[in-house]
C-alpha positions in Angstrom: 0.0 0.0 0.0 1.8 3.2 -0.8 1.5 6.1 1.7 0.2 9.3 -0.4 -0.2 12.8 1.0 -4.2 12.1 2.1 -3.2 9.4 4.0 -1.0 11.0 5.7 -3.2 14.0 6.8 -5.6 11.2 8.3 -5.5 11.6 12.1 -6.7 8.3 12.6 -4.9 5.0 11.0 -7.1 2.7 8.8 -6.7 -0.6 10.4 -7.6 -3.8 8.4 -10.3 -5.9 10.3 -9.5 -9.7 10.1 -12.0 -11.7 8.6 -11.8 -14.6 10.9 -14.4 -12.1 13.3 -17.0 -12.8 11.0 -17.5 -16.0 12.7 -19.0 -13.4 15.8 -21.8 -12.0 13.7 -25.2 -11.9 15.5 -24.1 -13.5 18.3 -24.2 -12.4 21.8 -20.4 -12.2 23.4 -21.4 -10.3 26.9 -25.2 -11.0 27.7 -24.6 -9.6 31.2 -23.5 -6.3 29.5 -26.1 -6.3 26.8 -29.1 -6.7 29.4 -27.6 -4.1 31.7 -27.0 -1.3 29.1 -30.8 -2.3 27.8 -32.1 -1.6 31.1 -30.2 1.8 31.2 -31.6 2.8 27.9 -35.3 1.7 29.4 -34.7 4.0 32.2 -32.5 7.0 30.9 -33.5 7.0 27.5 -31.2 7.7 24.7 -28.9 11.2 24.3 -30.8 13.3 23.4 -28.1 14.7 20.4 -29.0 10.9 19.0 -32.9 11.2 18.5 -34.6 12.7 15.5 -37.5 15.0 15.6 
């Protein structure tokens, strides 16, 4: 991959994402997590900078 100027302006690397992870698609990794932010959500509600008018 050759480095051009753009690139190199970037502030943030691109990082190639291993295709082996594909094997984690829809599944749940951290159900304890998952339930716990849901509940948070149910309570708080979202920010509201996230939710359309």
């Amino acid at each position: 991959m050759k480095v051009t100027n753009e690139l190199k302006k970037r502030k943030t690397p691109i990082v190639k994402i291993d295709k082996s992870l594909d094997k984690f698609d829809d599944k749940i990794l951290f159900p304890e997590k998952l339930e716990k932010a849901n509940e948070m959500l149910k309570k708080i509600g979202l920010p509201k900078q996230w939710t359309t008018k």
